[in-house]
Residue, then its C-alpha position, 0 to 999 in steps of 0.5 A: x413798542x409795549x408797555x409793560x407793568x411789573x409788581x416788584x417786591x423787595x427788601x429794602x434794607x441794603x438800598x437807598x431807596x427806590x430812586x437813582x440816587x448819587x450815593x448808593x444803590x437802589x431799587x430802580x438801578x437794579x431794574x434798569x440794569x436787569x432789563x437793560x441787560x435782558x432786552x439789550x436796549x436801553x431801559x428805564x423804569x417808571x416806579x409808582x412809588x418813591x420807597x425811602x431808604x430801609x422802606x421795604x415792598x411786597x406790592x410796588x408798581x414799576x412800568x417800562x416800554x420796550x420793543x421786545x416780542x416777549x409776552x408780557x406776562x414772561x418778564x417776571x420769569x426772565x427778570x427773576x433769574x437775573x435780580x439779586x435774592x431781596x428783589x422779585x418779580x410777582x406779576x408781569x403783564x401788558x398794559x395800555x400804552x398810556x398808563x402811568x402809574x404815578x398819574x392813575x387814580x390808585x388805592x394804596x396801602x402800608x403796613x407799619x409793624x410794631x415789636x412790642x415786647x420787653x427785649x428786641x427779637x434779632x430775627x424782626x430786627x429789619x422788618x418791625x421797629x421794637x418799642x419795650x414800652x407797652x402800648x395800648x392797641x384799642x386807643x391806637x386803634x380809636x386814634x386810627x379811625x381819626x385819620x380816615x376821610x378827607x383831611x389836610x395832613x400837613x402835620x403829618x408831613x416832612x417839613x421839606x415835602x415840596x407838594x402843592x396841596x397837603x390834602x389827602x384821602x384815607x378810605x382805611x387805618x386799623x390796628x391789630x395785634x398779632x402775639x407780641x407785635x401791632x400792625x397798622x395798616x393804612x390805605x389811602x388815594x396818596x400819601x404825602x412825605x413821610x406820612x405813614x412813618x409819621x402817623x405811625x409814630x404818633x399812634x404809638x405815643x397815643x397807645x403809649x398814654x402820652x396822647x388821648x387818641x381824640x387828640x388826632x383831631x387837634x392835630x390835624x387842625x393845627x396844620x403844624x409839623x410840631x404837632x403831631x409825634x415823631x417820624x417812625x424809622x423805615x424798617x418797620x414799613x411795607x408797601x403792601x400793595x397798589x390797586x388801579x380800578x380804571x385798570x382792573x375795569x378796562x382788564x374786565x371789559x376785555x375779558x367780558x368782551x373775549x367771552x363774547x367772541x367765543x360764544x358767538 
């Protein structure tokens, strides 16, 4: 038995999300399917990250165990004949049997994307949320550096978030404009319900002038979902990617160690 680890892209428009859900398709019933299908045994997939309905992927992790002679590494090519054209495979490779991608120390990062012109452009309509009104992206971005540290962001939390402490750590938030539409891009150790749609969302009523971008501060302090802005809609979100440094350290040692064998 093997566990392999998958970098799954994907655009989340037509599913319900990343989980099993009762109600419609979603990102993990088709990978289950697909390798169920492909290895002829039972396969589940542990996904690192829980997308919500509409949230689109170009880094998420899923691993899965199974008992196939295929290297590692070959998977992507065998799954991406098999997935529908909104899923690929970028990467397939062994991983120690013990690791979890949920229960590994990780660095994660989001990009919300804004359309920030005066009509909405049909093109970007599933993959940036439009907003005619013009926001300010140097007192967004001054709001954004407010976020980075250790903070508890329970303001910036759903209501509903069954968690055990709301306390997370930011290493990065920025803003940047390209032409007509402002990214944010946030990266952090884990991010609780809603999270990024919800600093997303107060961001732009910062750049809009509603807010002063010092005003994340009391937000943040208030401890109050009421006090922060709305909860920003899934289109405009992507998982951009997931870093495991224990993983890449354990890879380097391995390879650092190969070397060492051939040179002997």
């Amino acid at each position: 038995m093997k566990r392999v680890m998958l970098t799954v892209a994907y655009d989340g428009t037509n599913y319900h999300g990343w989980q099993l859900q009762s109600n419609g398709i979603s990102i993990e019933e088709v990978l289950n399917r697909c390798l169920t299908q492909l290895l002829k045994e039972p396969v589940q997939v542990i996904g690192a990250s829980r997308t919500d309905a509409g949230v689109h992927a170009w880094g998420n992790i899923a691993v899965f165990d199974t008992q196939a002679r295929m290297p590692g590494e070959k998977f992507s090519y065998a799954l991406n004949q098999r997935l529908p054209e909104d899923i690929r495979i970028r990467d397939s490779r062994e991983v120690p049997a013990d690791f979890h991608p949920r229960k590994t120390d990780s660095i994660k990062t989001y990009e919300y994307r804004i359309l920030n012109e005066e009509f909405p452009n049909p093109v970007k309509r599933l993959y940036s949320h439009f907003t005619y009104i013009p926001l300010d992206e140097k007192r967004m971005r001054e709001a954004a550096l407010l976020f980075v540290g250790e903070h508890d962001f329970k303001s910036f939390c759903s209501v509903n978030a069954q968690v055990e402490s709301t306390v997370r750590t930011i290493y990065s938030c920025d803003v940047a404009r390209e032409g007509t539409e402002l990214i944010i891009r946030i990266s952090g150790a884990g991010f609780l319900y809603n999270m990024v749609r919800i600093i997303a969302g107060t961001l732009m009523e910062i750049g809009s002038g509603k807010y002063p971008p010092e005003a994340v501060k009391e937000m943040l302090e208030a401890k109050n979902r009421a006090a922060a802005g709305p909860t920003a809609p899934a289109r405009g979100l992507t998982l951009i990617s997931y870093e495991f440094p224990a993983l890449k350290e354990k890879a380097g040692q391995q390879a650092a160690e190969e070397k060492s064998e051939k040179t002997v």
